[in-house]
C-alpha positions in Angstrom: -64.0 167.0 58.9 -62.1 167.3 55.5 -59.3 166.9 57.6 -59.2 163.2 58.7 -58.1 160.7 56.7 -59.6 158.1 55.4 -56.8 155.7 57.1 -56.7 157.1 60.5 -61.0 156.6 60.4 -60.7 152.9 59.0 -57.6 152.4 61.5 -60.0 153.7 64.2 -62.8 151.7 63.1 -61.3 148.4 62.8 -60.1 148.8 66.7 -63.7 149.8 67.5 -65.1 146.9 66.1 -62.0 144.5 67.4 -62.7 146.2 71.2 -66.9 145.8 70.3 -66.2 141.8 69.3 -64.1 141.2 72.5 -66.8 143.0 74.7 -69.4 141.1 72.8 -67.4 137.7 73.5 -66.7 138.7 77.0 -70.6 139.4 77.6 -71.1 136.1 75.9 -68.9 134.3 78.3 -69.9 136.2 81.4 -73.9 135.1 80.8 -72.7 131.4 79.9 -76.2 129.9 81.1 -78.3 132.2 78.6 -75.6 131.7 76.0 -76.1 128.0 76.0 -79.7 127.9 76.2 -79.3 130.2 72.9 -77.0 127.6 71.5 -79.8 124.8 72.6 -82.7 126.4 71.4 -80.9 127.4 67.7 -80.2 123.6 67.6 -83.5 122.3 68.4 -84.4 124.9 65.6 -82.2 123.5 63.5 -83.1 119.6 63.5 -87.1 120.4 63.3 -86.5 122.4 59.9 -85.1 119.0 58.7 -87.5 116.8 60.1 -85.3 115.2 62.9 -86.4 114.9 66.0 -83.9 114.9 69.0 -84.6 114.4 72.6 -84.4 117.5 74.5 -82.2 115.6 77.4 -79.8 115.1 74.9 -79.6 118.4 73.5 -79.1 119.6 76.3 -76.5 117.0 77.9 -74.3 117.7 74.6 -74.3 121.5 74.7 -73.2 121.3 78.3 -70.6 118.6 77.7 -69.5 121.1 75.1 -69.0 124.1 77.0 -67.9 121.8 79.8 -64.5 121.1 77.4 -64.8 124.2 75.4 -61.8 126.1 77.4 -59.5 122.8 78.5 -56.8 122.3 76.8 -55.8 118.5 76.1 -52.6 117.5 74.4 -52.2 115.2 72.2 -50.5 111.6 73.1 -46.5 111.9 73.8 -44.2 108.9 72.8 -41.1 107.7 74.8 -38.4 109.8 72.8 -40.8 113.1 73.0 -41.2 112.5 77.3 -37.6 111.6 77.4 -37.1 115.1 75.6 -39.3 117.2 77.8 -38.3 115.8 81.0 -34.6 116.8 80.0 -35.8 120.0 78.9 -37.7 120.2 82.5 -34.9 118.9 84.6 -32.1 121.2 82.8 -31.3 123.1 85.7 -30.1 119.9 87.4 -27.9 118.7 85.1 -27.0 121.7 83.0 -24.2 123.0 85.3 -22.4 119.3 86.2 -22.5 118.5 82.2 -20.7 121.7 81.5 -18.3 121.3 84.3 -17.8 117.9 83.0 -17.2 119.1 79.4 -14.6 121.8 80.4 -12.5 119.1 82.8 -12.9 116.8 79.7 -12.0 118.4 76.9 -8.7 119.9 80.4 -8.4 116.6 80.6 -8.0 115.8 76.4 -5.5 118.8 76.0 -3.6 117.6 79.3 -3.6 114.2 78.7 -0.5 113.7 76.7 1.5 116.7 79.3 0.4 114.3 82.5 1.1 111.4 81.2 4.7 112.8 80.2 5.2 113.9 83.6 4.1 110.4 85.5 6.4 108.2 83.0 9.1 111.0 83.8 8.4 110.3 87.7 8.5 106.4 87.3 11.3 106.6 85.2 13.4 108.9 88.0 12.1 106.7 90.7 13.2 103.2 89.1 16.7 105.4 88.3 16.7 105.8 92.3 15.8 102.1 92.4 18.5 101.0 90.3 21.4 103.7 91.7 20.4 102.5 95.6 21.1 98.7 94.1 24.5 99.6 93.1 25.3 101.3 96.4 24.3 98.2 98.2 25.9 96.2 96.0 29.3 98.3 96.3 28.8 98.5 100.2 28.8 94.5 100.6 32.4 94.0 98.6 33.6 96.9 100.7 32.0 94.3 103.7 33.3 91.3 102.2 36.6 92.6 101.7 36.9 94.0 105.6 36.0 90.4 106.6 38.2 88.4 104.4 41.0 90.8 105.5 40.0 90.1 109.3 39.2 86.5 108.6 42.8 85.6 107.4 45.2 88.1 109.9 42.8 85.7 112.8 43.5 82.6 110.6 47.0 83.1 110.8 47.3 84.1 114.7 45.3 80.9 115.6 47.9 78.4 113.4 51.0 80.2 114.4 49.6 80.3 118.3 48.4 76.3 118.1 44.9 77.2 118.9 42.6 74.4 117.4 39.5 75.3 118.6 39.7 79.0 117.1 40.8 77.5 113.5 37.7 75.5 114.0 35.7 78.2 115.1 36.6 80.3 111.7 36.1 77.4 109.4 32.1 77.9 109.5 32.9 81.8 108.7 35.7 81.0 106.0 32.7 78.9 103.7 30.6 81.7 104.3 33.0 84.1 102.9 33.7 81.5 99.7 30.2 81.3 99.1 29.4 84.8 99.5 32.7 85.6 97.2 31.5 82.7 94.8 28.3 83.8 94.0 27.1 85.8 90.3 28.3 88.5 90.2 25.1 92.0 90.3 24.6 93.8 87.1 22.6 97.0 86.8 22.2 98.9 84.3 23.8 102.6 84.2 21.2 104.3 82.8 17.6 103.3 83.1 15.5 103.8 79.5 11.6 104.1 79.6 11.8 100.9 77.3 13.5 99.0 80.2 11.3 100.7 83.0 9.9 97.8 84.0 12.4 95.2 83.8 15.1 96.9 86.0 12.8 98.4 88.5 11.7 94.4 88.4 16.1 93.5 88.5 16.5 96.5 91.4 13.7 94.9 93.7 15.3 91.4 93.4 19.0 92.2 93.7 17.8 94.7 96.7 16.5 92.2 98.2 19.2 89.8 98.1 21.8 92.5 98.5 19.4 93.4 102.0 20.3 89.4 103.2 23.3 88.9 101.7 24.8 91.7 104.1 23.0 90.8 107.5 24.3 86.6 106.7 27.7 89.0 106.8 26.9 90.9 109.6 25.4 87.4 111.6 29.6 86.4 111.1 30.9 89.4 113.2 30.5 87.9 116.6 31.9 84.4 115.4 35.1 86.7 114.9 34.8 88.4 117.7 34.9 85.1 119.5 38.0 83.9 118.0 39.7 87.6 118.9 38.8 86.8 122.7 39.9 83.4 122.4 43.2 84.2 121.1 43.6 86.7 123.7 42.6 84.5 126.0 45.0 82.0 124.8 47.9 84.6 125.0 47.4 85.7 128.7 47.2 82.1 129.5 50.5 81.4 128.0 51.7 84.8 129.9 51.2 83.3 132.8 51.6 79.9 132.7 55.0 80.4 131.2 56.6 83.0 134.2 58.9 81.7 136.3 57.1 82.7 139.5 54.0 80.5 138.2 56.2 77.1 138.1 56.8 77.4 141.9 53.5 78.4 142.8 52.2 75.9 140.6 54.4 73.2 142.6 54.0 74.9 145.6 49.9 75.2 145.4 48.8 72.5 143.2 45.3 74.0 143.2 47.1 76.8 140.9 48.2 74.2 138.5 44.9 72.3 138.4 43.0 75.5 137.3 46.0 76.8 135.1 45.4 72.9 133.4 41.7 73.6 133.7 41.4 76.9 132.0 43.9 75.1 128.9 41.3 72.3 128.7 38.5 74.6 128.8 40.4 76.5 125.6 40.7 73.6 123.6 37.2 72.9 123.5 36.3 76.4 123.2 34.4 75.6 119.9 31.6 73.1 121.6 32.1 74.7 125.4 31.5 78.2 124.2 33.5 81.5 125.4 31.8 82.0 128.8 33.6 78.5 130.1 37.0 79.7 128.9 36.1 83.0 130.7 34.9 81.3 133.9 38.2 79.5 133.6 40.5 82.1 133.3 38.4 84.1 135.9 39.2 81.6 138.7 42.5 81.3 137.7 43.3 85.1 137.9 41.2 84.5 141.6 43.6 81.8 142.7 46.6 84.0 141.4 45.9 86.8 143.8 45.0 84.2 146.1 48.2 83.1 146.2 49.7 86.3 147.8 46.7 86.1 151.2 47.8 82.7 151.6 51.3 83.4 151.1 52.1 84.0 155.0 50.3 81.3 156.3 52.9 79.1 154.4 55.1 81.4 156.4 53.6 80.9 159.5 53.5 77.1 159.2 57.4 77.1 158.5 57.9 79.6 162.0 55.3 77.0 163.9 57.6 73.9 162.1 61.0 76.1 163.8 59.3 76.9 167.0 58.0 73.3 168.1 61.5 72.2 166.7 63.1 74.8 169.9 60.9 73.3 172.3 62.5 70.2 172.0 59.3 67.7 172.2 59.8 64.2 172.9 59.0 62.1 169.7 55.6 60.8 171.4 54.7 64.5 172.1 55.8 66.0 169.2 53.7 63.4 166.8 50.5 65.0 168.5 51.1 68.1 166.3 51.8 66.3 163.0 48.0 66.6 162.1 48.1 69.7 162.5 51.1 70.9 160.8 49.3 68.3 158.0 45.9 70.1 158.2 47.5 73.8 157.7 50.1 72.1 155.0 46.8 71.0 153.0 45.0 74.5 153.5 47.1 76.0 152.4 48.1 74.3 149.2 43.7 74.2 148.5 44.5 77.8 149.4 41.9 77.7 151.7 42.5 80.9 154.2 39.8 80.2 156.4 41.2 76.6 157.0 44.9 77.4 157.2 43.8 80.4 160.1 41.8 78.2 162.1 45.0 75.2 161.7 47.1 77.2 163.2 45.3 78.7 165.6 45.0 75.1 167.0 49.0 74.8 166.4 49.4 77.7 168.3 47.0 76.4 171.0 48.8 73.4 171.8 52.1 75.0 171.5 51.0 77.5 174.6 49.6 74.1 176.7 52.8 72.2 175.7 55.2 75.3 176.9 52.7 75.6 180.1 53.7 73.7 183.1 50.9 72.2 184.5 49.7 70.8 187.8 47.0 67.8 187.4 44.5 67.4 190.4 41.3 66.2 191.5 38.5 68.4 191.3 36.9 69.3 195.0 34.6 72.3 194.8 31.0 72.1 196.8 28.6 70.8 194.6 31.0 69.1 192.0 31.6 65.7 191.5 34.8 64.4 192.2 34.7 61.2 191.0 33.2 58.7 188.5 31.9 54.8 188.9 31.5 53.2 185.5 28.9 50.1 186.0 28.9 47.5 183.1 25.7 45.8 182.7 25.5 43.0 182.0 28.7 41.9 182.9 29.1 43.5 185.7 32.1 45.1 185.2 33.3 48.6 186.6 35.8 51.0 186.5 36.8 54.1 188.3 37.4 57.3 187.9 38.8 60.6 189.3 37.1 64.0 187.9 40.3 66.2 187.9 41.7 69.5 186.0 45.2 70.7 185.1 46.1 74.4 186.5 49.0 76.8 185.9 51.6 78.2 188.2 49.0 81.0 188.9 46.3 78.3 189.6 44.3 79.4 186.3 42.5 76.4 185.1 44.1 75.2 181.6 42.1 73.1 179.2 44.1 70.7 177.9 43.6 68.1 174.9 41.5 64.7 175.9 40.5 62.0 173.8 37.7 60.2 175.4 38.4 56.3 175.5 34.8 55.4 175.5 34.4 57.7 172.2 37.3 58.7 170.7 36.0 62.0 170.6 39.4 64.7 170.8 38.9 68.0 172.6 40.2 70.5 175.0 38.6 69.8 178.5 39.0 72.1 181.5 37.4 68.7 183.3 38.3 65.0 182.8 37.9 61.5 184.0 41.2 59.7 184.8 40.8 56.0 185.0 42.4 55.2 188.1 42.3 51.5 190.5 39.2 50.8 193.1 41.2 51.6 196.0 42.8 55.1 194.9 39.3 55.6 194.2 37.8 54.4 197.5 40.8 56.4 199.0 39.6 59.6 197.9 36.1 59.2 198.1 36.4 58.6 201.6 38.7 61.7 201.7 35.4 63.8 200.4 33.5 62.0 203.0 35.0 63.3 205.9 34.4 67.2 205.2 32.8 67.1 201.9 36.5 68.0 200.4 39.3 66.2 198.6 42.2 67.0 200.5 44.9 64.8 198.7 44.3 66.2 195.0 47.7 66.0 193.6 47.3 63.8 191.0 50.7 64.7 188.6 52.2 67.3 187.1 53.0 68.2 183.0 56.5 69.7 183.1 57.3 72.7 180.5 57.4 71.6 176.6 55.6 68.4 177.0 51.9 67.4 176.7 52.7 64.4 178.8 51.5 64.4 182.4 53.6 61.9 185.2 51.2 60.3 187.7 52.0 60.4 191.5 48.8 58.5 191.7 46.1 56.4 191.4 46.6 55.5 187.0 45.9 51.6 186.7 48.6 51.9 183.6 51.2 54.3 182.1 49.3 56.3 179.7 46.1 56.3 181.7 42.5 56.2 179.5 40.3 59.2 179.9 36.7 59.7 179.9 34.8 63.1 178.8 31.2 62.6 179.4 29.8 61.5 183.0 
């Protein structure tokens, strides 16, 4: 025993007694109904040994309301800046993170500021430079475009006055004030080297003088076709003086006067160029050209009519005879000066026609065929007058029926008939109907004869005058 210390006992002791109170308090706790009647009683006992008296209801209500409360714990009152503390404390997982993601790109954003904002101004200041430099491009492109035009506006200038072309020196006037005006107006000036002091101002200059630069060049452009106009013109104008001034024109231009109507045509059409507008000088020129090359179809139908003039010259017409073909030889004359083929074909066709009946000897008689009338009775009403007529047809040496040329008297109608009416007296007429009578034939049909180159027929019978009238229609 005289080897334990008095610490290590006392050390021992005090955890006895600490382990003893806890058990004790623990015992106290577990048996809480005893333990408050103890606390009751002792209370009760306390208030008679000084003479109060207390109600044991409310003894008993206050222990219990005590060891109701005994364990809860109630804070005390918060104020605002306390709960404004405590719910940041609570919600400091929400916003922890975000505010120290915020902080780092801040404070970036601090060191960086000055580096970015270098950069950007650099970047602004590079892209007004571009600005400025693209200005001055523009601006040297449109002298180089007013320069071309000038050049090209005076070598056309020059050609239309020394050419005596009026409406193309009117045509360039519009384009020449243009030019002036263009050539006229303030000169651009940029600046060579953009500074970050004077940023703003010539990115502000570069826009503007862009922009008029940008018009300035198409209102240059839009004068292009009005030159291009006036090149045309004056080459129109020189292949019409090409043409109009050969030798070969000025007889064909007598000798077709449709040739020297359009050749007139496409000159007026030249002159007026200005208000009439390109596509009527084109159109001009155009059927000019057409007529030109029209010129060598129709050639050898002139040809032909001289040949038709010689042969009905060798057939030796009478005058009467011969006047019969004068429309004709008038009808192909005219065709072929309106250089109308189809006109000039068909004319002498009709020349050549006649020709052939005129060469033709021809026997004239009445026609007696079963079936066919042979003669004509004209009844006047209501005069009563009448007049007669034998149906007859002219016929070769081979007895072909010819047609020959008739011009009705009751008409005037003109036409090649293989049948006609010959106005002839009553009694050749009664004569020859009572020939038919008899055996349903005409048996005396000899009416005359058309000798060889002549269209005139000689009468054996029956004509009540010399040049006998004919009819066509019965």
């Amino acid at each position: 025993m005289s080897q334990v210390s008095l610490t290590e006992q006392m050390g021992a002791m005090a955890l006895i007694d600490e382990l003893r109170h806890s058990q004790a308090e623990v015992q106290k706790h577990l048996d809480l109904p005893r333990h408050r009647q103890l606390v009751a009683e002792r209370i009760r006992e306390f208030y008679r040994s000084r003479g109060i008296e207390v109600e044991d209801a409310l003894v008993e209500e206050g222990v219990r309301n005590f060891f109701a409360t005994r364990l809860t714990y109630e804070a005390q009152p918060m104020g605002l800046w306390s709960k404004c503390l405590a719910q940041v404390y609570i919600t400091r997982a929400q916003w922890l993170m975000p505010l120290a993601v915020f902080s780092i790109v801040s404070l970036g954003a601090i060191f960086m500021a000055r580096p970015v904002a270098n950069f950007f101004g650099e970047v602004r200041l590079q892209t007004t430079q571009t600005q400025v430099d693209q200005a001055r491009t523009l601006a040297d492109a449109r002298g180089v475009q007013l320069d071309r035009l000038e050049k090209r506006l005076s070598g056309l200038e020059s050609e239309a006055l020394a050419n005596n072309v009026p409406a193309a020196v009117r045509l360039l006037k519009p384009v020449h004030e243009a030019l002036e005006k263009v050539r006229l107006a303030q000169p651009v000036t940029l600046p060579p080297k953009v500074t970050a002091q004077s940023r703003a101002e010539d990115a502000a200059l570069a826009v503007s003088v862009t922009e008029n630069l940008k018009k300035e060049a198409a209102d240059l452009q839009a004068l292009e076709p009005q030159l291009n106009t006036v090149t045309q013109l004056l080459a129109a104008d020189t292949k019409l003086k090409t043409q109009v001034t050969a030798a070969s024109f000025a007889v064909l231009g007598t000798t077709y006067p449709a040739l020297a109507a359009a050749a007139t045509k496409a000159r007026s059409a030249l002159d007026q160029a200005d208000t009439q507008g390109l596509p009527a000088v084109q159109s001009a020129l155009d059927q000019l050209d057409a007529l030109v090359t029209q010129t060598s179809v129709v050639s050898p139908y002139l040809t032909q009519l001289q040949e038709a003039r010689g042969n009905l010259r060798k057939m030796g017409l009478s005058k009467v005879d011969a006047e019969q073909f004068q429309p004709l030889f008038a009808k192909v004359d005219q065709a072929v000066k309106d250089m109308d083929t189809a006109a000039a074909e068909h004319g002498l066709q009709e020349l050549e026609r006649l020709r052939t009946v005129a060469a033709t000897p021809l026997t004239l008689e009445v026609v007696s065929r079963t079936g066919e009338k042979s003669m004509i009775e004209r009844n006047y009403d209501p005069t009563g007058g009448k007049t007669w007529y034998l149906l007859a047809e002219a016929s070769d040496a081979s007895g072909n029926v010819v047609p020959v040329p008739i011009t009705s008297i009751e008409s005037g109608e003109r036409r090649y008939a293989s049948i006609f009416g010959v106005r002839v007296s009553q009694a050749t007429y009664q004569a020859a109907k009572n020939d038919k009578l008899l055996d349903g034939h005409v048996d005396d049909r000899l009416m005359g004869k058309k000798a060889a180159n002549s269209l005139t027929f000689t009468f054996v019978k029956g004509p009540v005058k010399t040049k006998p009238d004919y009819i066509l229609e019965w």
